[in-house]
N, C-alpha and C positions, 0 to 999 in steps of 0.2 A: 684497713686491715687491723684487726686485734690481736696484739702482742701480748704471748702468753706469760714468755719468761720474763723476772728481771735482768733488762741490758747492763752494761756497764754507764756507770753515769759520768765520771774523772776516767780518763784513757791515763795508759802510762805515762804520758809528756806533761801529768798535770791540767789539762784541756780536759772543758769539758767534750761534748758529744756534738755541739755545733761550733766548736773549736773557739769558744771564748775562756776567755780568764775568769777565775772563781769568782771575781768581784767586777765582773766586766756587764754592761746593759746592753741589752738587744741595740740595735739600731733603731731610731724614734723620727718620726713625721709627723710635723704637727700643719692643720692648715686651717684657716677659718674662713666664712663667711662662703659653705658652697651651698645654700640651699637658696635662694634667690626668696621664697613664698616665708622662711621661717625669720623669725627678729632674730636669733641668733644661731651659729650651727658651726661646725668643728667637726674635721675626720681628725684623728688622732691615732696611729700606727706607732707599734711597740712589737720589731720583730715581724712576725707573720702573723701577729693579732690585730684586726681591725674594725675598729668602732666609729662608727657616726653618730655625732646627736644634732636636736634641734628644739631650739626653744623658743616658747608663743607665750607673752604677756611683758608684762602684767596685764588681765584684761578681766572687765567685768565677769564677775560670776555666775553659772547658772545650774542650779536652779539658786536662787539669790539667799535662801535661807538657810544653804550652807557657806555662807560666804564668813568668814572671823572677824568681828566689829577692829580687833586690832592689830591685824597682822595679814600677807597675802598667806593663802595655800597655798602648798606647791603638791603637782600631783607627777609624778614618776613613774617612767616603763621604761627596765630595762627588756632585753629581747632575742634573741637569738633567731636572726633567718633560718630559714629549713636547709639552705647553701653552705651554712658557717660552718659545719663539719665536714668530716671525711664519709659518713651517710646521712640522709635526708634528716632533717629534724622536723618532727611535728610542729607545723607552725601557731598551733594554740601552747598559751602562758603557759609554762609547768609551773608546779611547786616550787624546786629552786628558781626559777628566774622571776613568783611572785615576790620570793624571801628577799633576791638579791635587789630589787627594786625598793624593798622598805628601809634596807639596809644600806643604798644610794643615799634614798632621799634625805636618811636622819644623818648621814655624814654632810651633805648639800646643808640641811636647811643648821647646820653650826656654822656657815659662812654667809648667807646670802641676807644682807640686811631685808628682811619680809616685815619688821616695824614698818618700813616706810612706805606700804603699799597695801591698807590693812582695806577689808572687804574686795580683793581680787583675787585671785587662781593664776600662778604661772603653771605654764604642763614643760616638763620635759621629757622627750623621748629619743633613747638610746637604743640601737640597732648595732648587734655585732655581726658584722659582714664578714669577718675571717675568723675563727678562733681557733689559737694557739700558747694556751696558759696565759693566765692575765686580766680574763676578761672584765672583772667586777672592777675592777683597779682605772684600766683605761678605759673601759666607760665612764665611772666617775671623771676621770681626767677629762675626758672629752667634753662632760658635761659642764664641767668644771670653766673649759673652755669657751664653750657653746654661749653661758651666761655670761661672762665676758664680753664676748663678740656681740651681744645682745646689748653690751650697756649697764647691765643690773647691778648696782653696788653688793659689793662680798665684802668683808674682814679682808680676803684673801684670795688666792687661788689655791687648789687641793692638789698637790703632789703626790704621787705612792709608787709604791715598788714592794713586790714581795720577796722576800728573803727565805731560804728553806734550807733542807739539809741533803746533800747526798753522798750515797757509798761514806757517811760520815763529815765531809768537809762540807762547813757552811757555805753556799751557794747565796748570789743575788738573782734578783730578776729570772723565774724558772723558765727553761722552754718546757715545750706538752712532757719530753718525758718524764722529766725531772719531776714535774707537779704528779704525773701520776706512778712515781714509782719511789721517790725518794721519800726520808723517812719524817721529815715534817716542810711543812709550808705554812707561812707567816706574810699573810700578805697586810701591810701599813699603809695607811693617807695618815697626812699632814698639814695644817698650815705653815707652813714654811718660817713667814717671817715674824709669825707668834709663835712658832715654838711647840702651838697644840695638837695632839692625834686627835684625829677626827675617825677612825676606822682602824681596827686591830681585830686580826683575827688568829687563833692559830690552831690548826691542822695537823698530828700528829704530837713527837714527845721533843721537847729541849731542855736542858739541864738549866739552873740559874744560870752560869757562867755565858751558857750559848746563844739564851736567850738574850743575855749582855750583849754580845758580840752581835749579834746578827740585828740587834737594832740598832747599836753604831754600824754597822754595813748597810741597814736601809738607808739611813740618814745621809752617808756620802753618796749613795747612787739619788735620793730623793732631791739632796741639792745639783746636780748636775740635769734633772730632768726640770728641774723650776726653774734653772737658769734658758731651759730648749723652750718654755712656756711664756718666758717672758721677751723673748727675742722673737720669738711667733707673735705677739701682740705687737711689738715694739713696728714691727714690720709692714703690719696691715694697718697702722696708722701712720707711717711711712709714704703708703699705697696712695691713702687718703689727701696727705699733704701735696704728696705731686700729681696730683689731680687736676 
């Protein structure tokens, strides 16, 4: 159902509208290794947004003379089932979700050592099965994830969280209304334990100051969700040992 007016986004108690804290994250599910046929794959939940990915390669190229004498390709799709919304979504590529897959990949390929696998093609494909503000974010993460659970050497893993503004107070981590009604969205990746942004984007207006602030508020919500990413690996090799 399409909501006309602007709601209230902070209720009088200071809470937001799904009764979190102004600096508080969705609730987060990370799981690996459910696709049996793919080298690696990750559901990753943030909230009531949910993303799957899965990854194939490194594997010979074809047709071969697109293949990079020094580096793999990586080819990216992200994707929105026709289910993930509140009504059917055309299940052909739109425009945004060609953009937000260019804009995956080049935040991916700052991490994924692809020197070491030069004439092959990795594919990753992200499928968001529920969405609920977020989505480019934990697809990345998921994929983020995916290549992990694959095996594939990264720099890193890719952490984000987006940060925005509503009824005025800087918000973390937005739910749907918030993203679409509040007066800016800033959603950030990171590597973590290098320090570098890998993805910045921002949506609507913040002052210098706010813009300060609310990238130290990604940072404190971005290290608690890298702490949920590496305790999800830590686990499924865990899994492995007592085998």
């Amino acid at each position: 159902m399409i909501q006309l007016q602007k709601p209230k986004l902070i209720l009088e108690n200071g809470l937001r509208t799904d009764g979190r804290k102004l600096d508080e994250l969705r609730p987060i599910k990370i799981e690996l290794g459910v696709l049996k046929n793919a080298d690696g794959s990750a559901i990753f939940e943030m909230g009531n947004t949910k993303v799957i990915a899965a990854v194939y390669g490194p594997k010979e190229m074809h047709p071969r003379h697109l293949a990079l004498p020094d580096k793999a390709s990586l080819r990216v799709r992200y994707h929105m089932t026709p289910f993930s919304t509140d009504e059917r979504k055309n299940p052909a590529p739109s425009r945004r979700e060609i953009e937000l897959s260019k804009v995956i990949r080049e935040a991916l390929e700052s991490t994924i050592l692809l020197n070491l696998f030069p004439r092959t093609v990795i594919d990753i494909f992200m499928e968001v099965l529920q969405a609920d503000a977020g989505t480019r974010l934990v697809a990345l993460m998921a994929a983020s994830m995916a290549l992990a659970d694959a095996g594939i050497p990264m720099r890193d893993l890719i952490a984000g969280v987006a940060v925005g503004k509503a009824d005025g107070s800087l918000v973390l981590d937005l739910n749907e209304q918030e993203d679409m009604w509040g007066e800016a969205d800033m959603p950030i990746a990171v590597l973590p334990s290098l320090g570098q942004v890998v993805l910045l984007q921002l949506n609507g207006f913040m002052t210098p100051d706010e813009f300060r602030r609310a990238f130290e508020l990604a940072q404190k919500g971005i290290s608690s969700i890298y702490a949920l990413q590496k305790e999800a690996l830590k686990n499924k090799y865990l899994e492995y040992k007592e085998e």
